[in-house]
ROGULUM-667424 format. One record per residue: residue in one letter; x, y, z of N, C-alpha, C, O in turn. Coordinates in steps of 0.02 Angstrom, whole numbers, padded with zeros to 5 digits, m for minus. Example, Ala and Ser with C-alpha at 12.3 -4.5 7.8 and 13.67 -1.06 7.14 Angstrom:
! residues 2
  resn      nX      nY      nZ     caX     caY     caZ      cX      cY      cZ      oX      oY      oZ
     A   00660  m00284   00390   00615  m00225   00390   00660  m00165   00390   00712  m00166   00423
     S   00642  m00112   00354   00684  m00053   00357   00645   00002   00394   00670   00057   00402
! end
This chain:
! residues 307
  resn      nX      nY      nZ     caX     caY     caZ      cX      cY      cZ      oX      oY      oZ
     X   03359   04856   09771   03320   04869   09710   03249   04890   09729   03225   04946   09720
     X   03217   04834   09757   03147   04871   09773   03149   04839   09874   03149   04783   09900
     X   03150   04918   09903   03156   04897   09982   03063   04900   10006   03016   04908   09968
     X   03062   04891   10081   03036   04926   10121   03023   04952   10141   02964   04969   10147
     X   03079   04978   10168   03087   05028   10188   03104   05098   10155   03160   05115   10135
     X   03025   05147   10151   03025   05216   10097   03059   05268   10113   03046   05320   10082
     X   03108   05267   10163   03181   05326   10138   03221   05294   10112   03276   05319   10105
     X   03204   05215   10085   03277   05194   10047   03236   05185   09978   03258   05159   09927
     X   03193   05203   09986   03172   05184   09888   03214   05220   09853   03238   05272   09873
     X   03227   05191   09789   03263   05198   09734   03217   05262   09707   03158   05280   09712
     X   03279   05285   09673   03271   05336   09632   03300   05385   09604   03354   05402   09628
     X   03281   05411   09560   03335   05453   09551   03358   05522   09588   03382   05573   09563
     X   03349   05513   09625   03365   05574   09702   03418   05559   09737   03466   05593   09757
     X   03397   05472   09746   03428   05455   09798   03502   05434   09787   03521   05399   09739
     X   03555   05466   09852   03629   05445   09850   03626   05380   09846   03573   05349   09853
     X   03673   05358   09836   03728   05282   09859   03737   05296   09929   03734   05347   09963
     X   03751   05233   09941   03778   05221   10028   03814   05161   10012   03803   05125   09964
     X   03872   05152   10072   03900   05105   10082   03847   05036   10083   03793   05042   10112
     X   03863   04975   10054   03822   04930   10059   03762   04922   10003   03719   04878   09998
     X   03773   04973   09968   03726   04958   09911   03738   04921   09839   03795   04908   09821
     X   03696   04909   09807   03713   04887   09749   03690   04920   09700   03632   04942   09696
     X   03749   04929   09645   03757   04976   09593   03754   04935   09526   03734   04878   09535
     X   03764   04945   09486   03774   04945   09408   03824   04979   09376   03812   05036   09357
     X   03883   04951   09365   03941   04998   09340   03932   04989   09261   03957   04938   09237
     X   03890   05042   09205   03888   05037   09168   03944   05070   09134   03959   05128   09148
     X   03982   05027   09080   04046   05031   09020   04001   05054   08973   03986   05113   08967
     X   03981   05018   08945   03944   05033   08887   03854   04980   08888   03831   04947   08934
     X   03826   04993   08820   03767   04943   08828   03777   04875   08842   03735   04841   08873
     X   03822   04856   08823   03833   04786   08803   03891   04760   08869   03892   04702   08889
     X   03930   04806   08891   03962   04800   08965   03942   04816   09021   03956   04874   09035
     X   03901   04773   09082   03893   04811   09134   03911   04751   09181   03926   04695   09160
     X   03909   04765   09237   03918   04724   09299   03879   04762   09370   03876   04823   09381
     X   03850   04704   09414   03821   04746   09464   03883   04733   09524   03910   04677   09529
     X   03898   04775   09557   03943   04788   09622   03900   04814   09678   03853   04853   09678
     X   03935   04777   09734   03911   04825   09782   03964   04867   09841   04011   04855   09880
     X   03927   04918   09821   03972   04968   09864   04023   04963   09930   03994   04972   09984
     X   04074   04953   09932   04108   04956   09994   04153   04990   10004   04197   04983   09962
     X   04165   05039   10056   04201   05095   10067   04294   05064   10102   04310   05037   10155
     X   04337   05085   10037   04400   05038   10048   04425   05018   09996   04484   05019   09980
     X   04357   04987   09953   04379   04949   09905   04384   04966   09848   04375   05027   09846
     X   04398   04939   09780   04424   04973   09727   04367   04930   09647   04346   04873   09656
     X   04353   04963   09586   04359   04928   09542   04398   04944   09484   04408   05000   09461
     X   04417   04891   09465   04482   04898   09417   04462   04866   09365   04439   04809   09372
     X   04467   04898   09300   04439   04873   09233   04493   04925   09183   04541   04960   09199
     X   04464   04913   09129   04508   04931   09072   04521   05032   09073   04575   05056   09055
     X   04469   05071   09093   04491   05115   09093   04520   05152   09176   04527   05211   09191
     X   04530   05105   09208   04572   05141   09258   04546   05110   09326   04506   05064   09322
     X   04571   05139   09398   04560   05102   09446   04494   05159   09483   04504   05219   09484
     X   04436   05129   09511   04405   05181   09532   04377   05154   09591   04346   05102   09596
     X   04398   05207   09646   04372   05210   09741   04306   05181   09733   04270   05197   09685
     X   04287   05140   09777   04209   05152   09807   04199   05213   09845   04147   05245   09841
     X   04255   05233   09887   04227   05276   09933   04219   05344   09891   04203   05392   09926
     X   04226   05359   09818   04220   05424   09779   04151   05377   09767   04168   05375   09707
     X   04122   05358   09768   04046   05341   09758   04021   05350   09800   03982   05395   09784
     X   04012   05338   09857   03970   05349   09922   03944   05434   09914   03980   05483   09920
     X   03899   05433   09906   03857   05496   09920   03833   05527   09840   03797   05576   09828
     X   03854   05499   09810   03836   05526   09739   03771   05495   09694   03772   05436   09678
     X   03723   05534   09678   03668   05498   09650   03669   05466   09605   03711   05478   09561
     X   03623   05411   09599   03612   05355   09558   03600   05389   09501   03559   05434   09504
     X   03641   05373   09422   03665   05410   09370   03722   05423   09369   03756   05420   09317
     X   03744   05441   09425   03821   05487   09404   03864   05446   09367   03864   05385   09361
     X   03907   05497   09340   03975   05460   09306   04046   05491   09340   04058   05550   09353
     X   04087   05434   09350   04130   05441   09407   04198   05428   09363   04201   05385   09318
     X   04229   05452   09373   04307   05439   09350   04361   05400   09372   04350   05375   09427
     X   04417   05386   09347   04465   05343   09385   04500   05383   09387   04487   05443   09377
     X   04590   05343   09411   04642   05382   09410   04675   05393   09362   04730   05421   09369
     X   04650   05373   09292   04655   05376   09217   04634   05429   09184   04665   05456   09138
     X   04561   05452   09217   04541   05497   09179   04477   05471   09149   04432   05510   09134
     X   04471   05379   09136   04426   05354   09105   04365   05356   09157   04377   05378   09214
     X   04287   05329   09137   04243   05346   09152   04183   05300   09153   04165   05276   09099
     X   04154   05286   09205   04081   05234   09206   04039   05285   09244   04050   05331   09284
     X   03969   05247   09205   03912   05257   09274   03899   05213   09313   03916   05153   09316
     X   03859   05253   09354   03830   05203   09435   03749   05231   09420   03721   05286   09419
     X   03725   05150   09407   03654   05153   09392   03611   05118   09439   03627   05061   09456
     X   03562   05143   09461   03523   05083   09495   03493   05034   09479   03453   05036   09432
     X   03509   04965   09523   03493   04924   09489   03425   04885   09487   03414   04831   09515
     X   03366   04932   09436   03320   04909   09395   03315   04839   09392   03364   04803   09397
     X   03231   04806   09381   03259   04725   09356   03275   04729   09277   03296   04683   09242
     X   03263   04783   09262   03285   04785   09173   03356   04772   09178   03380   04724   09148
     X   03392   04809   09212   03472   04798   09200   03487   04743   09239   03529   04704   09216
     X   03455   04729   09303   03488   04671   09322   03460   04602   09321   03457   04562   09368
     X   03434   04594   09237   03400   04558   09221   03464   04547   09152   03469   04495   09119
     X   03505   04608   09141   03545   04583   09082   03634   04575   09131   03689   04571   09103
     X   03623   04574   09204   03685   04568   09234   03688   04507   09270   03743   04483   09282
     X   03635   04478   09290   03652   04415   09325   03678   04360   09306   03692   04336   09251
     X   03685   04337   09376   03722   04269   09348   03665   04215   09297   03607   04214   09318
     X   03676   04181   09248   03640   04133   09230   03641   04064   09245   03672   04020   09214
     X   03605   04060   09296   03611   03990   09303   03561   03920   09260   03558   03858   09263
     X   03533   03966   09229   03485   03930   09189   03449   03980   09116   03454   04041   09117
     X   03429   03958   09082   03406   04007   09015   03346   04045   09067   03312   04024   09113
     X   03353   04106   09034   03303   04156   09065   03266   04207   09016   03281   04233   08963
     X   03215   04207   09055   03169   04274   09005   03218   04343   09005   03261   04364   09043
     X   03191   04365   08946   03224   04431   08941   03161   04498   08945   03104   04486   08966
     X   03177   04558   08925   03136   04604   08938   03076   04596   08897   03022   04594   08927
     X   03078   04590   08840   03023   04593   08805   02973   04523   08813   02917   04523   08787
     X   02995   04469   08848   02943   04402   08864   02919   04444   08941   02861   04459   08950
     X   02966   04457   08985   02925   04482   09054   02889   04542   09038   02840   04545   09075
     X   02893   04605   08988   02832   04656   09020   02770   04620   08973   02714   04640   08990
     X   02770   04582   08931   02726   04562   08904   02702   04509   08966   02667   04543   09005
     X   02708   04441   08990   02708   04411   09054   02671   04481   09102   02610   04485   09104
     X   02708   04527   09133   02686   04559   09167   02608   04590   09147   02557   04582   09181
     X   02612   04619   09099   02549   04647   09084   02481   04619   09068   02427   04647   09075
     X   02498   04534   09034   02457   04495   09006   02422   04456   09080   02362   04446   09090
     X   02463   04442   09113   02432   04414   09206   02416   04467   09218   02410   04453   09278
     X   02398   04540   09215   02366   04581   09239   02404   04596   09330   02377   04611   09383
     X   02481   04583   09311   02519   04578   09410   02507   04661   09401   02514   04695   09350
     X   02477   04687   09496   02468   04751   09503   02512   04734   09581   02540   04684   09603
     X   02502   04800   09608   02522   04791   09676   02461   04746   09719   02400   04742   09712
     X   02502   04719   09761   02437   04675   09832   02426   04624   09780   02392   04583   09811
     X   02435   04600   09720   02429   04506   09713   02471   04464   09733   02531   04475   09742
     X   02440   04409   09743   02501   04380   09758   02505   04312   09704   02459   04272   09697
     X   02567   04311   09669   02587   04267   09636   02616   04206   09641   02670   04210   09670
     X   02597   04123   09615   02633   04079   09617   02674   04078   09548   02650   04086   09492
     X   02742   04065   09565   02790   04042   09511   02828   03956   09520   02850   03933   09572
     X   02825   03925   09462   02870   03870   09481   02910   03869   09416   02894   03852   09359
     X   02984   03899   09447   03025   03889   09390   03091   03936   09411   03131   03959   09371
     X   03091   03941   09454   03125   04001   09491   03195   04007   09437   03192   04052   09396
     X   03245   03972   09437   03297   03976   09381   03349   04028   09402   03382   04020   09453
     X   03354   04078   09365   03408   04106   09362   03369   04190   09406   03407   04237   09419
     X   03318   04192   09416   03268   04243   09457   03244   04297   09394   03195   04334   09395
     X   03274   04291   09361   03256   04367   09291   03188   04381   09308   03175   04425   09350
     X   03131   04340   09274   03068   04343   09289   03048   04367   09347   03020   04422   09354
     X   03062   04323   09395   03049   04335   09481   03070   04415   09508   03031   04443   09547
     X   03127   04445   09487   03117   04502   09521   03080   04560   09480   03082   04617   09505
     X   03056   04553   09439   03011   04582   09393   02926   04584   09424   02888   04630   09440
     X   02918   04508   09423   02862   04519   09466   02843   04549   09536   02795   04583   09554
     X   02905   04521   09573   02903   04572   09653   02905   04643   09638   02865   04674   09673
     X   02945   04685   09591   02924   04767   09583   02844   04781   09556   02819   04836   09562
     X   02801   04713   09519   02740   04742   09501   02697   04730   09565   02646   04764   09568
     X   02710   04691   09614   02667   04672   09659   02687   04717   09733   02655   04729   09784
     X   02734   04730   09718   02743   04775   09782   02707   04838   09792   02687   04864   09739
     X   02691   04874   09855   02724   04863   09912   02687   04803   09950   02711   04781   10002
     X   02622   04776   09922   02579   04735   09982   02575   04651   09934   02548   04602   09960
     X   02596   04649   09888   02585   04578   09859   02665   04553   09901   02710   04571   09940
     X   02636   04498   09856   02692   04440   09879   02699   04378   09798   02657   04351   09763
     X   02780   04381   09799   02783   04308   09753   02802   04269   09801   02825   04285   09856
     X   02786   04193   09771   02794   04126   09805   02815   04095   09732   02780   04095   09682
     X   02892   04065   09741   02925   04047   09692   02963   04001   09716   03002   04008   09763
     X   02949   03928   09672   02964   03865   09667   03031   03845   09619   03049   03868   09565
     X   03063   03790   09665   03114   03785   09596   03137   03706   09648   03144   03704   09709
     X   03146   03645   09592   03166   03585   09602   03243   03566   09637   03259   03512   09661
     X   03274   03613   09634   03337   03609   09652   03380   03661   09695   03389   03721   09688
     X   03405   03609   09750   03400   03648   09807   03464   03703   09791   03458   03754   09825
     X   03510   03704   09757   03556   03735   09782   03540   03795   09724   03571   03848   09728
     X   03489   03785   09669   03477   03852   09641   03464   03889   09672   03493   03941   09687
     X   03391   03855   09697   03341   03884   09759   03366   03944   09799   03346   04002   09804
     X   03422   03909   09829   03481   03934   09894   03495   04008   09858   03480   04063   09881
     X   03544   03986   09771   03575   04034   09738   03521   04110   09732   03538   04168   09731
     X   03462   04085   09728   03418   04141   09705   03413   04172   09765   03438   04229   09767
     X   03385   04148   09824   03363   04180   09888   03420   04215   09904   03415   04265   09940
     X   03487   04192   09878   03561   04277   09897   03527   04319   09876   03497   04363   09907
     X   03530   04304   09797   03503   04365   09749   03451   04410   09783   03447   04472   09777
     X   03423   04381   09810   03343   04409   09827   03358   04455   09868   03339   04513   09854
     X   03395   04442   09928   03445   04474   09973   03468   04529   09975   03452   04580   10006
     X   03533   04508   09915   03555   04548   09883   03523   04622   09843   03545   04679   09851
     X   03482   04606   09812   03438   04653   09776   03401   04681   09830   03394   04741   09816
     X   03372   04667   09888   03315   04691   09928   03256   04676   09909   03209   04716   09912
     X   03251   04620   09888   03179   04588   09870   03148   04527   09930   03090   04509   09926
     X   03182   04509   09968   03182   04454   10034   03106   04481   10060   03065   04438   10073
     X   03094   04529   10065   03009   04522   10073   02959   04545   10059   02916   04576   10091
     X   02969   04521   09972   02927   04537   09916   02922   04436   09899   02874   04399   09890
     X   02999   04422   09900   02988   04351   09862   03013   04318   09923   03045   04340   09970
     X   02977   04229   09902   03007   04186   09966   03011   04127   09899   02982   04120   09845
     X   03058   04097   09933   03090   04061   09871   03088   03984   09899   03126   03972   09946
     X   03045   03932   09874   03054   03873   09911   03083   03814   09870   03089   03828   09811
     X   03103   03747   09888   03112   03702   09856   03076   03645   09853   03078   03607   09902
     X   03022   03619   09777   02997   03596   09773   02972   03563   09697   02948   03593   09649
     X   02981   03516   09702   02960   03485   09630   02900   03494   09615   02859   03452   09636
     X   02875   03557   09572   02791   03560   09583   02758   03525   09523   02697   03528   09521
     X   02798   03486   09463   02761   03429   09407   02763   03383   09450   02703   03371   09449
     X   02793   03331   09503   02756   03296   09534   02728   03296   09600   02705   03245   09627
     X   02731   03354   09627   02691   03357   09703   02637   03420   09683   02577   03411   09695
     X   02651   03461   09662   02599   03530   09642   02615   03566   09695   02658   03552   09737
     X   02567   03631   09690   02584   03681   09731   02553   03660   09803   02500   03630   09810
     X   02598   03683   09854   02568   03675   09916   02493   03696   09929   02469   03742   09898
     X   02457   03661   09976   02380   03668   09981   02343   03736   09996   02291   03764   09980
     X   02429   03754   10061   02379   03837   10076   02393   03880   10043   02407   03933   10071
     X   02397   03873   09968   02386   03925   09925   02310   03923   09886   02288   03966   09847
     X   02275   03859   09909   02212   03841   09857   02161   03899   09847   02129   03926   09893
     X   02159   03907   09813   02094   03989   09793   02112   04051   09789   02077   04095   09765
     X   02185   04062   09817   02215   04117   09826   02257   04169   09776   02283   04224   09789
     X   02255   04143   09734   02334   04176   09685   02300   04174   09628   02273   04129   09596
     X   02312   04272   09617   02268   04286   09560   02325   04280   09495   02309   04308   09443
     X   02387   04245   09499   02423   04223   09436   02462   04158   09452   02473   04139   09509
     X   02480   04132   09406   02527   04082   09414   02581   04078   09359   02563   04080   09300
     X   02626   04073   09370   02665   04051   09297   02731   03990   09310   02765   03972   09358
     X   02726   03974   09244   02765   03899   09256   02817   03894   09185   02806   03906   09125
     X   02870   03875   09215   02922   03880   09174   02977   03807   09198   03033   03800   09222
     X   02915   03757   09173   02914   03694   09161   02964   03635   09091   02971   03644   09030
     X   02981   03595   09124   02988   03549   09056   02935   03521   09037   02920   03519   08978
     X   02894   03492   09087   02832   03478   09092   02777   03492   09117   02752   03458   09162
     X   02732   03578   09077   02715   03610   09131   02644   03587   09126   02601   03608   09165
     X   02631   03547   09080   02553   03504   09073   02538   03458   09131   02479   03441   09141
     X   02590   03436   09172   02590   03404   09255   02578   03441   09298   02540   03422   09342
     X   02604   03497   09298   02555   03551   09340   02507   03574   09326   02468   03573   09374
     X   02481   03604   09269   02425   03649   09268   02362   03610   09298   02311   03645   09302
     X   02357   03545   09320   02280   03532   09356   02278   03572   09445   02228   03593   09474
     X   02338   03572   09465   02369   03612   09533   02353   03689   09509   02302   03721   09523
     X   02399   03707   09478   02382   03785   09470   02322   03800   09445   02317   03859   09428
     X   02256   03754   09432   02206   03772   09412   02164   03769   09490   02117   03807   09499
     X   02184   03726   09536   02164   03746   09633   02187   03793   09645   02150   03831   09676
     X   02247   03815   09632   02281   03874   09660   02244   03946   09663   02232   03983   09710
     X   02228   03952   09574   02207   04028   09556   02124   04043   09582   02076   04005   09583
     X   02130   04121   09604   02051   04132   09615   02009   04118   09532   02023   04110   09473
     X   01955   04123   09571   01889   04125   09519   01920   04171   09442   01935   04226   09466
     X   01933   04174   09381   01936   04230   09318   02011   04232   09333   02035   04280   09303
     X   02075   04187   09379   02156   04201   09378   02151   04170   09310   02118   04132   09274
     X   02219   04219   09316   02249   04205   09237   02322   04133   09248   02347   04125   09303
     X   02339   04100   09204   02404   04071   09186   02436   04071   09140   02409   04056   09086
     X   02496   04084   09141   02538   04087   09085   02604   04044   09088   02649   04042   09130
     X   02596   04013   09032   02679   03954   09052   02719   03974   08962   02701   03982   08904
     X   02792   03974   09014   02830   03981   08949   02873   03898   08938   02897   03857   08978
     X   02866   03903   08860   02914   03841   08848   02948   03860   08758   02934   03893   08708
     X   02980   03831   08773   03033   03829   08709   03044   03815   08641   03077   03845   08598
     X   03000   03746   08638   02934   03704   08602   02897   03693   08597   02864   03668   08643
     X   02871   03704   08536   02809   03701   08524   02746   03649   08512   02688   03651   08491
     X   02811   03583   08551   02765   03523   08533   02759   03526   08620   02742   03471   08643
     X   02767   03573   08666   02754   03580   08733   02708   03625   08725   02676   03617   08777
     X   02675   03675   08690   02651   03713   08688   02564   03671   08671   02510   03686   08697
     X   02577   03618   08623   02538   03586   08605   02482   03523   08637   02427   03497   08627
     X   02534   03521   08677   02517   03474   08746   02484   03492   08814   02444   03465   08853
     X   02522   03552   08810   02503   03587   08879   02412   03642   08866   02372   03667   08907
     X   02414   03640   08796   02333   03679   08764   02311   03627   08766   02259   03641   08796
     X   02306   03549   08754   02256   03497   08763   02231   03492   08843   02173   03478   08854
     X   02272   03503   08891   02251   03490   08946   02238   03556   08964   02200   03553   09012
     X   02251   03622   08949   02208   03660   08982   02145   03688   08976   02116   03728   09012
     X   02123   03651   08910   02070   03650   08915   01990   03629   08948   01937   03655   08934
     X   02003   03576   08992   01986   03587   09043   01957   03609   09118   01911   03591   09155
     X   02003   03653   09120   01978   03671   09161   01998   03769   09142   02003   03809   09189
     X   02004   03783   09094   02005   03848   09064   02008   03894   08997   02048   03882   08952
     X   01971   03936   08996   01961   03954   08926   02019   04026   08920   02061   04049   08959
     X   01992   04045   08847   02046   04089   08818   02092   04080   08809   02135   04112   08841
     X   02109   04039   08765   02192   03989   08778   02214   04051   08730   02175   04084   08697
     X   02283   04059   08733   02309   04098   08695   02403   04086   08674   02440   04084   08723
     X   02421   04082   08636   02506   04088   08637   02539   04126   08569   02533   04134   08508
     X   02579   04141   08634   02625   04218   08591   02680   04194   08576   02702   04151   08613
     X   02725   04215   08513   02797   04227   08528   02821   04301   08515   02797   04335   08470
     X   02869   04321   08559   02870   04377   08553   02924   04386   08520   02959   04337   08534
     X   02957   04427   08477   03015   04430   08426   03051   04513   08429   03024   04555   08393
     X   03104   04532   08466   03120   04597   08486   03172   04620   08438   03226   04591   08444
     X   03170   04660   08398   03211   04699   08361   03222   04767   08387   03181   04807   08410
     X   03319   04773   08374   03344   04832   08415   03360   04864   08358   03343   04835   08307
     X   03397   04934   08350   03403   04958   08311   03452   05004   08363   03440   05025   08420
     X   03518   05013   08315   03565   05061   08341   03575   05131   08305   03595   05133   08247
     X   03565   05175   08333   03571   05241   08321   03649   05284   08346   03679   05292   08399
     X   03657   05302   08279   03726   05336   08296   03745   05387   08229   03727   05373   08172
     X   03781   05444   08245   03806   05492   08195   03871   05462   08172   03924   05443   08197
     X   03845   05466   08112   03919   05449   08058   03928   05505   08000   03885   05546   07981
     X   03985   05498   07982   04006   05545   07929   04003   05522   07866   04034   05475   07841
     X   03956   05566   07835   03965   05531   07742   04000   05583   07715   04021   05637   07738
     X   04003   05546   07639   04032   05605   07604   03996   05610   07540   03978   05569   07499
     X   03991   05701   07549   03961   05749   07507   03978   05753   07429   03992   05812   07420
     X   03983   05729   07384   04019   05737   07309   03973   05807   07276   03911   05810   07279
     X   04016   05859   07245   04000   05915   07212   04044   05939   07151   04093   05976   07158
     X   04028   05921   07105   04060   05942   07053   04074   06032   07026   04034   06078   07033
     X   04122   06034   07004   04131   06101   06987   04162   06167   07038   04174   06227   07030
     X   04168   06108   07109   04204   06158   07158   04139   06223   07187   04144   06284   07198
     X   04074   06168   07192   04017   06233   07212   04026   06204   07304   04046   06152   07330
     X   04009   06242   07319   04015   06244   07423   04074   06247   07415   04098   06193   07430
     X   04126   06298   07391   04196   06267   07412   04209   06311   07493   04265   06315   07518
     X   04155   06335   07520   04190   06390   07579   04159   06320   07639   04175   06325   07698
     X   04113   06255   07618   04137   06214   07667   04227   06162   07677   04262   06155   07626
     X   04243   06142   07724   04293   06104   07734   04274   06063   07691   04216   06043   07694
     X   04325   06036   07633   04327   06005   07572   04391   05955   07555   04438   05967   07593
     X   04404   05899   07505   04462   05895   07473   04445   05875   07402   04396   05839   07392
     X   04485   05898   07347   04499   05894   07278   04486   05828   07274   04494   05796   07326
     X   04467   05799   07225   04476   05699   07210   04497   05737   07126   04463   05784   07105
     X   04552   05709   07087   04559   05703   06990   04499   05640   06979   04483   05587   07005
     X   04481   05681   06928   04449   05610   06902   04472   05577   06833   04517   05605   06802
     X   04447   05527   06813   04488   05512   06780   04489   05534   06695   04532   05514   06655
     X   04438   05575   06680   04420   05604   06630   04463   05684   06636   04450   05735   06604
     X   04498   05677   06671   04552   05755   06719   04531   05802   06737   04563   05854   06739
     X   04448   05793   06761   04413   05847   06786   04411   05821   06856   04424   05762   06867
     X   04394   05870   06910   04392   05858   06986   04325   05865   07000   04276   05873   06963
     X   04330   05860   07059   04275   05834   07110   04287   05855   07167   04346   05854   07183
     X   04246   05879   07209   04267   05926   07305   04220   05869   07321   04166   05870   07291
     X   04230   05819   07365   04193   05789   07416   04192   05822   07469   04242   05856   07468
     X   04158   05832   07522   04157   05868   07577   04119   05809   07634   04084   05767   07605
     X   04124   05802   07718   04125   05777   07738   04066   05807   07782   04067   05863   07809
     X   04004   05749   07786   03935   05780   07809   03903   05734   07874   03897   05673   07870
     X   03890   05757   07913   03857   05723   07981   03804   05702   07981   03761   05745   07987
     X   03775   05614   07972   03690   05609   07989   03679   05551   08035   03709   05499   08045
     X   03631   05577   08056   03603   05512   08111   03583   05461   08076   03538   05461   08034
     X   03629   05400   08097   03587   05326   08067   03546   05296   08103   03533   05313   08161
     X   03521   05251   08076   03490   05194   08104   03471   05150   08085   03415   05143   08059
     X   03533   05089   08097   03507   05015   08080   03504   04947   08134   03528   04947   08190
     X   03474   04899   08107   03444   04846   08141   03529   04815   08171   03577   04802   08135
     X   03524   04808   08264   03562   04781   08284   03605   04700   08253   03567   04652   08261
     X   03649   04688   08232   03663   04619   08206   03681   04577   08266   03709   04524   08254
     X   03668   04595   08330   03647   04546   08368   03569   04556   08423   03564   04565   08484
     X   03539   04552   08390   03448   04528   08422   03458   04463   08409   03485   04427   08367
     X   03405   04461   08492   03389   04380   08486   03337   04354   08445   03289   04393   08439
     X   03334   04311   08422   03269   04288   08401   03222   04246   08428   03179   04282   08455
     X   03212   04203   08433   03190   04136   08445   03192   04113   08528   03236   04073   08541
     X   03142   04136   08591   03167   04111   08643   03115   04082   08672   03139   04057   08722
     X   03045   04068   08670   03009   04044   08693   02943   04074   08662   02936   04129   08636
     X   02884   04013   08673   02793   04034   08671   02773   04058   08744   02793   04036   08798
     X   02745   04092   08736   02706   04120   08806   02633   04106   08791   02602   04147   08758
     X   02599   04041   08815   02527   04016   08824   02494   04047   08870   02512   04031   08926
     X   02457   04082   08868   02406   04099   08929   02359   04065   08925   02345   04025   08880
     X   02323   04083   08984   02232   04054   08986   02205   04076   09052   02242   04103   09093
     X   02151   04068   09062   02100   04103   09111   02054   04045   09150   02023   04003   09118
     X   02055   04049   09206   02008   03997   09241   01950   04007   09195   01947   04059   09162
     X   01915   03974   09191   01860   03954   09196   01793   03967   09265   01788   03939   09319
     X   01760   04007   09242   01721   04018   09322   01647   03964   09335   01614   03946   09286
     X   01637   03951   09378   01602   03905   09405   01533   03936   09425   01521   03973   09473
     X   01507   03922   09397   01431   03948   09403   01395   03922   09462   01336   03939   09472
! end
């Protein structure tokens, strides 16, 4: 996803190779990430399709089976592989991270503390804003998530953008040789009011913090104590509405048989006069009936600078 090494950056130029990881998009709502191996096969509802008819074909293409049916091979973005991973824990979605992203001000060359590592959504989001010279440092209480994420990391080509450690940071805090250093922090805490006196050593002079939580009686707790040691308190919820666009066919009603040289049919009515309905093409657009609603506050705040 995001390498090192700049003849393998992503893009849309660049082929597939054996060993990579793809995005076999079905539709919006169907995708899965694979990775490429020359030999092997994927088999889904519209037919069986080679890896090795992928190898060499650019990221976009749409590839066929022995059906006839049809996917793409997309690269995998943290947008998409932020709606393909595994969940091992509730995770931010797109519209809490570019807001997160933009509101910490992450550019390339910062380097970020996270404690909340989870299911990584967030985390590989931040390593594409901080790359090529930042660095994340991302915490998580439990070792075998920990473990689970650092594949991912792997996997994706993020291994040295993010380093992934295990550590309870509400009761030990962030390790020491980060103190002054990290122009963001974010915490995705049960109790992230136990950390913020740590992530307030952590961040330089004017760093920003932002912690997400679920509740708002955490939201409430965690603004009494950061006050303290930082101003500009702020909390968002963010609320994302989709909207699906698609051509449908209505129908045209014309009395008296006027347009009859479009494609038409007769309707009697019941007064025994007719009616030509005719059949007309328009673009809709209505509100998805599945958006999420309700997934978390995003609190920020700002050191405090020391005169």
């Amino acid at each position: 996803m995001l390498v090192s090494d700049p003849a393998k950056k992503l893009s849309s130029n660049r082929s597939i190779g054996n060993g990579d990881l793809v995005i076999v998009y079905e539709r919006h709502d169907n995708m899965k990430a694979v990775t490429v191996s020359e030999g092997s096969v994927l088999q889904n509802r519209f037919g069986v399709f080679k890896h090795s008819d992928w190898i060499g074909k650019p990221f976009g293409s749409k590839v066929f089976s022995n059906k006839g049916g049809f996917v793409y091979l997309l690269a995998p973005t943290p947008e998409l592989w932020t709606l393909v991973l595994s969940h091992r824990t509730q995770i931010l979605y797109i519209a809490d991270i570019s807001f997160v992203v933009m509101y910490l001000d992450i550019v390339p060359g910062c380097l970020v503390l996270e404690s909340g590592t989870g299911s990584g959504s967030l985390t590989t989001s931040l390593a594409r804003a901080v790359a090529p010279t930042g660095h994340v440092y991302t915490f998580d209480f439990h070792e075998q998530r920990a473990g689970s994420a650092r594949d991912d990391f792997v996997r994706t080509g993020l291994s040295n953008l993010v380093t992934v450690g295990v550590r309870d940071i509400q009761g030990e805090g962030f390790p020491d040789e980060f103190t002054g250093l990290a122009d963001a922090v974010f915490l995705d805490l049960p109790q992230p009011w136990l950390a913020i006196p740590s992530a307030s050593k952590m961040l330089k002079q004017d760093g920003t913090l932002c912690s997400f939580s679920p509740c708002i009686e955490q939201v409430q707790r965690s603004s009494e104590v950061l006050q303290t040691s930082f101003t500009d308190i702020r909390t968002f919820e963010i609320l994302l509405r989709t909207y699906e666009v698609r051509e449908e066919k209505l129908e045209s009603i014309q009395g008296n048989g006027s347009n009859a040289s479009l494609p038409c049919k007769r309707r009697q009515c019941s007064d025994g006069g007719s009616v030509i309905s005719s059949p007309i093409s328009s673009v809709m657009a209505r509100p998805c009936g599945e958006a999420r609603g309700h997934t978390g506050y995003l609190t920020f705040a700002r050191l405090k600078c020391l005169i």
